[in-house]
C-alpha positions, -999 to +999 in steps of 0.1 A: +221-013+148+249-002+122+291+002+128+319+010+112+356-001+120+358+029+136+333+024+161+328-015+158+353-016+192+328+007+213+294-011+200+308-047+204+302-060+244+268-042+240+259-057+211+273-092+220+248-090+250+215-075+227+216-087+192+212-122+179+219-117+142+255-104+133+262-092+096+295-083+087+304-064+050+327-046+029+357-045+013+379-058+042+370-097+046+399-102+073+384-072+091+349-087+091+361-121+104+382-106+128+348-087+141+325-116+139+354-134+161+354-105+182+316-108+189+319-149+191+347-141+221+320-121+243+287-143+236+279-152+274+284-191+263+294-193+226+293-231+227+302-254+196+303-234+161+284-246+133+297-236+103+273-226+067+283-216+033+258-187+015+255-218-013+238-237+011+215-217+024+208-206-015+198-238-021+180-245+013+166-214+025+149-231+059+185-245+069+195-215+085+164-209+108+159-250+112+201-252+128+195-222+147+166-230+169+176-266+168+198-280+197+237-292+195+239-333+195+245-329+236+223-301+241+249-279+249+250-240+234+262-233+199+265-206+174+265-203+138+291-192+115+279-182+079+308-173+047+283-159+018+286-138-008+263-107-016+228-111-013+227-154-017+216-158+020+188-135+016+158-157+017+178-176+044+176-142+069+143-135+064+132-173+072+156-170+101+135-134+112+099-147+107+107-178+127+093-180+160+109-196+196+146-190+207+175-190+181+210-192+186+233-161+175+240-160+136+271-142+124+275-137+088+306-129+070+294-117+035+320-107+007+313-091-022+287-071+001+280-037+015+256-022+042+231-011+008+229-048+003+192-063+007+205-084+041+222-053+055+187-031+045+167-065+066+187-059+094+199-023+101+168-011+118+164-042+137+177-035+174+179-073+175+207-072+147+238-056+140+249-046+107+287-036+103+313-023+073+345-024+076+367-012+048+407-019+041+422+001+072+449+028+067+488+020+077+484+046+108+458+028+122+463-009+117+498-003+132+482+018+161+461-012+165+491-034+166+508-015+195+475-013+210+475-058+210+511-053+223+508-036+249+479-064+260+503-086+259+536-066+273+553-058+242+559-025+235+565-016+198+577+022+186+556+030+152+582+018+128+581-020+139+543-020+142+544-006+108+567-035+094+548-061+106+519-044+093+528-047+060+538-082+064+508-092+073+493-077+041+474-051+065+456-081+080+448-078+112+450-113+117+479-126+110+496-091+122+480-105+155+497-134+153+530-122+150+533-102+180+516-131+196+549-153+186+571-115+194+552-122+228+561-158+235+598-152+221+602-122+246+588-142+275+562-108+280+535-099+302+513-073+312+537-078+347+569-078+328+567-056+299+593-059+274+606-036+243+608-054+212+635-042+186+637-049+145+663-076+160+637-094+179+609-098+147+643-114+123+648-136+153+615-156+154+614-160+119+585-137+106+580-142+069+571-110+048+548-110+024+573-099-005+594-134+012+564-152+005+526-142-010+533-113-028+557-127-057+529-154-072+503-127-066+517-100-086+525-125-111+487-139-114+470-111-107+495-087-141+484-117-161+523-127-163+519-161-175+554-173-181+560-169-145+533-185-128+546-224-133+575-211-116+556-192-089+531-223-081+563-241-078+582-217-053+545-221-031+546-258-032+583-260-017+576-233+010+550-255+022+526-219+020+490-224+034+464-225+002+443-205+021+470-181+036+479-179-004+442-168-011+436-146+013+469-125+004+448-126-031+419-111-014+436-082+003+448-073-027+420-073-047+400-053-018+429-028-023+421-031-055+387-022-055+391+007-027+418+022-054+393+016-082+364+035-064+390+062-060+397+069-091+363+065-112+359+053-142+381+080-162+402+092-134+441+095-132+454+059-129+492+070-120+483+103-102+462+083-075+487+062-067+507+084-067+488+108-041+482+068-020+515+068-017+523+102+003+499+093+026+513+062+030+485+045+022+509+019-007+541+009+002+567+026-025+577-008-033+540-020-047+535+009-069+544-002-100+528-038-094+496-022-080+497+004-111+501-026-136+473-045-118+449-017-115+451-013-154+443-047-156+411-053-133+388-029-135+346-025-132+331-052-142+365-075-144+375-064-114+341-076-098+342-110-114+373-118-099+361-111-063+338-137-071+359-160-090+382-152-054+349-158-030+342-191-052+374-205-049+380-197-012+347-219-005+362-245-024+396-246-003+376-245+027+351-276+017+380-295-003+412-292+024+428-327+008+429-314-029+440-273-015+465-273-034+456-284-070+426-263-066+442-230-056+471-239-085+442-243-111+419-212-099+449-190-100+457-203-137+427-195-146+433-158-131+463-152-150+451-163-184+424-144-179+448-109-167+472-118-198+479-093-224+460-097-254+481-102-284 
């Protein structure tokens, strides 16, 4: 079974009820996640989540098959949660398929990977499995999207305010959940008592925007502008910003990135795409000349090794929470010497 975002929504309760094997792919990681939570929230009993990395299951290619027919400590249900990147579960899946007896659901968040990748090919045809691509989604419809969550929760937003908190949440779906979530709460809304949120309302409860907080030390990294990053890694360390929430503003940048590289080919018109992104409001006027710069900088095969380098050093945030910080402050370095201007 294959989806798309755009029909992911429609496919989901029925393939939360069929399949047992969830693979989730493309450019947009917070899309993916937010799909593979999607499908976790209607398993019949989702039970205790057991989390795998792709290295892992590289280096162990029975683990995945031995957790998911084994049972939790108290015998209650469970499902598993898999980050990889490309094709490094491979061997994993297809110990997982060619086991036999009963196996918990297996979602699998893969960066760096499309559906033409050797799991996505494994699975597809499978009516057991569900194979699904999500790209980075246009302003028009993650801010449709966002009036669509407000309304579930009572707060009605006119275009303009689902648009501004769409781009400061970095067009992730996430953490533009979140925010009307807190518009929600501050608005004392309901489904009963439906309430109209104003521009007033978001400055009230505090919403950072990305430019307030991400964006600065990721334009700086990401343009190779080394004289500003000590400054930059400074400014993150006395707002107290999430390492991860700091990398994953990295990685919807560089998925932009790579959507606006595929665009424009290998000898296409740098500034006239852009350009043409921009009327259709697909980058905010304000990024352009950032976006421009860093496009010149990253791309083919630089531009793939640093979703790696990205997918890497997201693992190691996520496996190393007490030293976050002076890994994310050391990876990024690394990023911006490597973006620097050659002299």
């Amino acid at each position: 079974m294959k989806a798309t975002q755009r029909d992911f929504a429609g496919q989901a309760q029925r393939a939360a009820k069929q399949c047992s094997v969830f693979y989730f792919c493309g450019p947009d990681e917070a899309g993916a996640s937010a799909a593979a939570g999607r499908i976790a929230s209607l398993l019949d009993d989702p039970g205790e989540r057991v989390e795998i990395s792709g290295a892992d299951l590289r280096k162990d290619p029975v683990l995945l098959g031995d957790e998911a027919r084994s049972g939790s400590l108290f015998g209650d249900a469970r499902h598993i949660w898999v980050r990889t990147s490309g094709d490094e579960a491979l061997d994993a899946v297809g110990n997982l398929l060619l086991g036999t007896g009963d196996a918990c659901p297996v979602l699998i968040v893969a960066a760096s990977a499309t559906d033409k990748s050797r799991i996505a090919k494994l699975l597809e045809k499978r009516d057991d499995a569900l194979v699904a691509m999500f790209y980075p989604p246009e302003l028009r419809d993650i801010a449709q999207t966002i009036r669509s969550m407000g309304d579930g929760l009572g707060v009605h937003l006119n275009g303009d305010l689902a648009e501004r908190i769409a781009r400061a949440a970095g067009m992730d779906i996430r953490l533009a959940g979140s925010e009307v979530e807190k518009l929600a709460l501050y608005l004392d809304a309901s489904p009963e008592r439906p309430v109209s949120a104003t521009v007033e309302h978001l400055d009230e409860i505090g919403a950072k925007t990305e430019d307030d907080g991400f964006m600065p030390v990721v334009n700086a990294v990401l343009a190779g502008d080394v004289n500003k990053l000590q400054a930059e890694l400074q400014r993150v360390q006395e707002l107290s910003l999430n390492p991860v929430g700091v990398l994953l503003a990295f990685e919807r940048r560089t998925a932009q990135l790579a959507q606006l590289s595929a665009k424009i080919g290998p000898r296409g018109d740098i500034s006239g795409a852009i350009e043409q992104e921009k009327r259709a409001r697909r980058i905010f006027w304000k990024d352009v000349r950032d976006i421009e710069k860093q496009i010149r900088r990253w791309r083919g095969q630089r531009l793939d090794r640093l979703v790696n380098r990205l997918v890497e050093l997201h693992r190691a945030l996520l496996g190393n929470n007490q030293s976050a910080e002076l890994l994310l402050s050391q990876g990024l370095a690394e990023i911006a010497r490597a973006a620097a201007p050659r002299k």
